[in-house]
C-alpha positions as a LaTeX table, in Angstrom:
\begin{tabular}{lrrr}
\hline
Residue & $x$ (\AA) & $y$ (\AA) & $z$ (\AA) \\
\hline
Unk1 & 0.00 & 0.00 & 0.00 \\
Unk2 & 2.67 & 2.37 & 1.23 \\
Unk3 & 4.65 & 1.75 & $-2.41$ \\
Unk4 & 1.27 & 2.37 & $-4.85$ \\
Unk5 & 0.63 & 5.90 & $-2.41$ \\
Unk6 & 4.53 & 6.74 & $-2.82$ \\
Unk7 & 4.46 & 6.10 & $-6.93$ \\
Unk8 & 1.01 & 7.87 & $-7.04$ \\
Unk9 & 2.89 & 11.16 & $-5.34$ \\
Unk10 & 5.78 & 10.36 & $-7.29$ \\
Unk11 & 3.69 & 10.74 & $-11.08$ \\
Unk12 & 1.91 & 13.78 & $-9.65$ \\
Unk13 & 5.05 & 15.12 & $-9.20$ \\
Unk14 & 5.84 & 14.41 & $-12.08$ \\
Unk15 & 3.39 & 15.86 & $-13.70$ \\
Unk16 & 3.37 & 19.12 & $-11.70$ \\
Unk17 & 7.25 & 19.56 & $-12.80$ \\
Unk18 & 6.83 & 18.61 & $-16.42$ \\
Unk19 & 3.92 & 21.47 & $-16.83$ \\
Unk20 & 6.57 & 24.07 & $-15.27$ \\
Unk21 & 10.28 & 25.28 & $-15.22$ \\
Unk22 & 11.73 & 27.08 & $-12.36$ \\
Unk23 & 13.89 & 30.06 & $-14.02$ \\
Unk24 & 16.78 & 31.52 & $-12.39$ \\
Unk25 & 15.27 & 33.72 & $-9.90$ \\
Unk26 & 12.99 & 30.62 & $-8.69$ \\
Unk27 & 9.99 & 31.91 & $-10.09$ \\
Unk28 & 7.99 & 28.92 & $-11.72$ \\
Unk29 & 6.75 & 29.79 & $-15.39$ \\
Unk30 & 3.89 & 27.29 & $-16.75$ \\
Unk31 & 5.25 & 25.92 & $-20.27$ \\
Unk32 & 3.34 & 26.59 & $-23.08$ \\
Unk33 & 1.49 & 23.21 & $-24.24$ \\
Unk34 & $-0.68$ & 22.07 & $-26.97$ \\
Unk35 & $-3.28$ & 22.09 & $-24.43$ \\
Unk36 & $-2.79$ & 25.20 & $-23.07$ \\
Unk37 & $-3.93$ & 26.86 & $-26.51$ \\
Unk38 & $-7.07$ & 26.64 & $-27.77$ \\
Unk39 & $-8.51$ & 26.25 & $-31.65$ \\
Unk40 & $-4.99$ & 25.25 & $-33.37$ \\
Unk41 & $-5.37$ & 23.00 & $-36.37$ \\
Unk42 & $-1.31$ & 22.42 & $-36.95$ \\
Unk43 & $-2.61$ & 20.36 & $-39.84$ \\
Unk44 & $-2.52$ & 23.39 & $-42.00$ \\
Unk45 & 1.23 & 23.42 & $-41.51$ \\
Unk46 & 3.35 & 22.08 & $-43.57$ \\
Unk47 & 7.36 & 22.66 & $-44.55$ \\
Unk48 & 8.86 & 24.72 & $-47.28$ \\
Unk49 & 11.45 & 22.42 & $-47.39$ \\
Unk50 & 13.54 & 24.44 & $-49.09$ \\
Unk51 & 14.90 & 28.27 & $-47.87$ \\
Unk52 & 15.91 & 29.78 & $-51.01$ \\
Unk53 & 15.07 & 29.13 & $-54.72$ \\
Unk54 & 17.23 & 27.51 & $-57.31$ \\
Unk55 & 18.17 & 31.01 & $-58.51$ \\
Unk56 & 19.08 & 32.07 & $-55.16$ \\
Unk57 & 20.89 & 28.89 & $-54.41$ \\
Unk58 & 23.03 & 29.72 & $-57.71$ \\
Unk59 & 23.78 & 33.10 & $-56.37$ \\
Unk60 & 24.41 & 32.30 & $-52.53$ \\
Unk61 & 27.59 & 29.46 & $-53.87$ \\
Unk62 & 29.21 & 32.01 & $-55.98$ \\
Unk63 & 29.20 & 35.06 & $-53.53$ \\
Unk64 & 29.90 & 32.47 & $-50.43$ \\
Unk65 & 33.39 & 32.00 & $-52.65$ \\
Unk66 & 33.70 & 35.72 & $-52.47$ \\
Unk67 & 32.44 & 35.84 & $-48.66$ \\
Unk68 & 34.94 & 33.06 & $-47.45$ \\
Unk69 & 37.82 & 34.82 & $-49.35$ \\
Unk70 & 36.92 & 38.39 & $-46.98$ \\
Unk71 & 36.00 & 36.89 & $-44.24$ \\
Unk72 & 32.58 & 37.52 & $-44.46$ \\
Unk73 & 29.08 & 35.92 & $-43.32$ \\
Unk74 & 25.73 & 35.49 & $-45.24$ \\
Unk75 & 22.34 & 35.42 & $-44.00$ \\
Unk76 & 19.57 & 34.85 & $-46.09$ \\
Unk77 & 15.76 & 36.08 & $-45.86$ \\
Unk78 & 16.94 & 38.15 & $-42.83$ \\
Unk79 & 13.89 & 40.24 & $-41.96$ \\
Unk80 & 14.06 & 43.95 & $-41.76$ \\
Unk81 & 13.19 & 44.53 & $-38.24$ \\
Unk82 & 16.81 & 42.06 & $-37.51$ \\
Unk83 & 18.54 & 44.72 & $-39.31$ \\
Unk84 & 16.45 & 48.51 & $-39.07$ \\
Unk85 & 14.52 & 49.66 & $-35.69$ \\
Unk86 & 12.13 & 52.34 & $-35.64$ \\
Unk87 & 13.50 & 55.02 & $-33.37$ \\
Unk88 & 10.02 & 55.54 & $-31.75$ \\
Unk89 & 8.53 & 52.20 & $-32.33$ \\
Unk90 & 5.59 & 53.67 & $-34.20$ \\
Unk91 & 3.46 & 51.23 & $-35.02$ \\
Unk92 & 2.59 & 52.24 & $-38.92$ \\
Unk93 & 6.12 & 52.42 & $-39.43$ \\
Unk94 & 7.00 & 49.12 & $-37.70$ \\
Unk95 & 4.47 & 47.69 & $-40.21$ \\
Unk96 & 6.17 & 49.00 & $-43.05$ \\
Unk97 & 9.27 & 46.56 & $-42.53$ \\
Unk98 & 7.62 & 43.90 & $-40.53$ \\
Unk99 & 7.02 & 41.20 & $-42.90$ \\
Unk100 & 10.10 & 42.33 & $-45.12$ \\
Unk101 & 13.06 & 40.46 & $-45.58$ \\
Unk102 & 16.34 & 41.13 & $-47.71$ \\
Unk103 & 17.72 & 38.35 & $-49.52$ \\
Unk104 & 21.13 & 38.42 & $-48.15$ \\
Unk105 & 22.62 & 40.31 & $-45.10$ \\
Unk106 & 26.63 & 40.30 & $-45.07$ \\
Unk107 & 28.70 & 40.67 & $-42.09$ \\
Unk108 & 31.86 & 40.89 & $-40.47$ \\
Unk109 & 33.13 & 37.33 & $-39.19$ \\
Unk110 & 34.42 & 39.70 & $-35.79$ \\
Unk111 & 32.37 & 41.46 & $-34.73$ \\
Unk112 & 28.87 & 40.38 & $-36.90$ \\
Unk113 & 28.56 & 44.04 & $-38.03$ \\
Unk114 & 26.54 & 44.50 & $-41.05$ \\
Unk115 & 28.44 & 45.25 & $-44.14$ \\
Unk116 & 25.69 & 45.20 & $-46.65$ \\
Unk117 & 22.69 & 43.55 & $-48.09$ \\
Unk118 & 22.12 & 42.12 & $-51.61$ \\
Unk119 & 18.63 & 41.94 & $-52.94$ \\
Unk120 & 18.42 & 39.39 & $-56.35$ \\
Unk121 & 16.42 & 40.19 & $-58.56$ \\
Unk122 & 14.24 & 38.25 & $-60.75$ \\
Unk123 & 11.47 & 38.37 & $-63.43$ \\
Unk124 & 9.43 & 38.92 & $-59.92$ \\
Unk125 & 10.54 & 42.22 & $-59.26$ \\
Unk126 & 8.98 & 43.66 & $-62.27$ \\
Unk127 & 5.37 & 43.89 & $-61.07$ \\
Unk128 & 3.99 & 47.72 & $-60.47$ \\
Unk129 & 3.85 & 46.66 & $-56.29$ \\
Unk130 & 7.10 & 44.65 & $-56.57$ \\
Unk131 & 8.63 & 48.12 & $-58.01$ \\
Unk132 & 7.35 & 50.07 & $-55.38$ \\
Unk133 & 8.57 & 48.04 & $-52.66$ \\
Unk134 & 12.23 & 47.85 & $-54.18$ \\
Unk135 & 12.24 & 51.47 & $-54.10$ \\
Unk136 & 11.06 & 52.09 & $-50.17$ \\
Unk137 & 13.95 & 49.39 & $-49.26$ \\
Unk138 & 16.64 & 51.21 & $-51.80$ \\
Unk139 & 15.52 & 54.71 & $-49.83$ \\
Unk140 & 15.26 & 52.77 & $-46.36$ \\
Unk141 & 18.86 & 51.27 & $-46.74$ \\
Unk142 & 20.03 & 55.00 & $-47.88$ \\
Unk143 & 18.57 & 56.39 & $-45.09$ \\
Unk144 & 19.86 & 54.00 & $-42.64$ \\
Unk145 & 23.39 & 53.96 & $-44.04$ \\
Unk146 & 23.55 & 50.03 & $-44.93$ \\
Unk147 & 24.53 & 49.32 & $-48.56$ \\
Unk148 & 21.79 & 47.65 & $-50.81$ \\
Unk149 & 23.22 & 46.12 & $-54.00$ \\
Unk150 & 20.78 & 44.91 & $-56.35$ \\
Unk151 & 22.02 & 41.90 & $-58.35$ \\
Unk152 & 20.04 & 40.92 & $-61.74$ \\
Unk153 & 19.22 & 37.12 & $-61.62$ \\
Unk154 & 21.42 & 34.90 & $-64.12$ \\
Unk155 & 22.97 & 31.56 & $-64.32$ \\
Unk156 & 26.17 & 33.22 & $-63.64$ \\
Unk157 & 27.81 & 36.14 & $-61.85$ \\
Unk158 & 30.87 & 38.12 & $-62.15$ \\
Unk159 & 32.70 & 36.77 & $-58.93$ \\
Unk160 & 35.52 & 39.94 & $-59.54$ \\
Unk161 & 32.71 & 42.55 & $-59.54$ \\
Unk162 & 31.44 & 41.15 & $-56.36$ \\
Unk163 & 34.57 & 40.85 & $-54.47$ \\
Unk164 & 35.43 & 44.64 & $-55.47$ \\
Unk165 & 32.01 & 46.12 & $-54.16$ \\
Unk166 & 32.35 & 43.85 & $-50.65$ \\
Unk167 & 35.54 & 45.15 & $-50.36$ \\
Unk168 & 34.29 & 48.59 & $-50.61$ \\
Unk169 & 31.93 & 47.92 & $-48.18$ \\
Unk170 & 34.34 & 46.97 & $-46.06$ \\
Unk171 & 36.09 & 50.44 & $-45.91$ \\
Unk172 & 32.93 & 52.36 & $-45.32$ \\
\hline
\end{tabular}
């Protein structure tokens, strides 16, 4: 009898331990579970499986020859709001850049600073919209002082002319 009360207090504690997590000032924080939120059909989820296109793809392995060679990093599909703050977190402007991304962020391998950011662009960029975002990021990046090269889409790429404008970059 004494063993079935002492495993019944065991699984409740158990239980009680794997809902929460004691953080480092001892305060206990419940863990978000499936349970805990109501209405979510994760069936309409499903992977991209892939993070950039073919054309990107062809891109990213000629300027990651260029990057290695300087000592630089790439990030792709880095969102805006990783790499521009609003000063007064105004809302409408927030909104602006919140579901933006750039296509590739470069930075320094010491220190992470940004060097620049690369937007490729394809037949997609054409569109009246599509033209009228490119030119609020080319005027955003201005304004904020971070380079944004735009790179026509091709099967190849001048790997020269993209080590000369990183290492001007650099310098700034």
């Amino acid at each position: 009898m004494q063993f079935l009360i002492i495993g019944i207090i065991f699984v409740i504690i158990i239980l009680v331990i794997d809902k929460t997590i004691i953080n480092k000032n001892n305060q206990t924080i419940e863990q978000p579970t499936i349970s805990n939120q109501k209405n979510i059909n994760l069936s309409k989820y499903t992977t991209k499986h892939y993070i950039m296109t073919q054309t990107e793809l062809i891109f990213y392995r000629e300027l990651k020859k260029v990057t290695d060679k300087l000592q630089l990093t790439i990030f792709t599909q880095v969102d805006l709001e990783k790499i521009i703050q609003v000063s007064d977190n105004n809302t409408t402007d927030r909104n602006r850049i919140k579901s933006r991304s750039v296509d590739f962020t470069i930075v320094n391998n010491k220190n992470c600073k940004i060097v620049s950011c690369i937007e490729l662009d394809d037949y997609t960029h054409n569109t009246k919209k599509a033209k009228q975002i490119d030119n609020f990021k080319d005027n955003l990046f201005q304004k904020v002082n971070i380079p944004l090269h735009r790179i026509e889409a091709n099967n190849t790429y001048n790997i020269e002319k993209l080590e000369i404008i990183l290492q001007e970059d650099i310098k700034r």
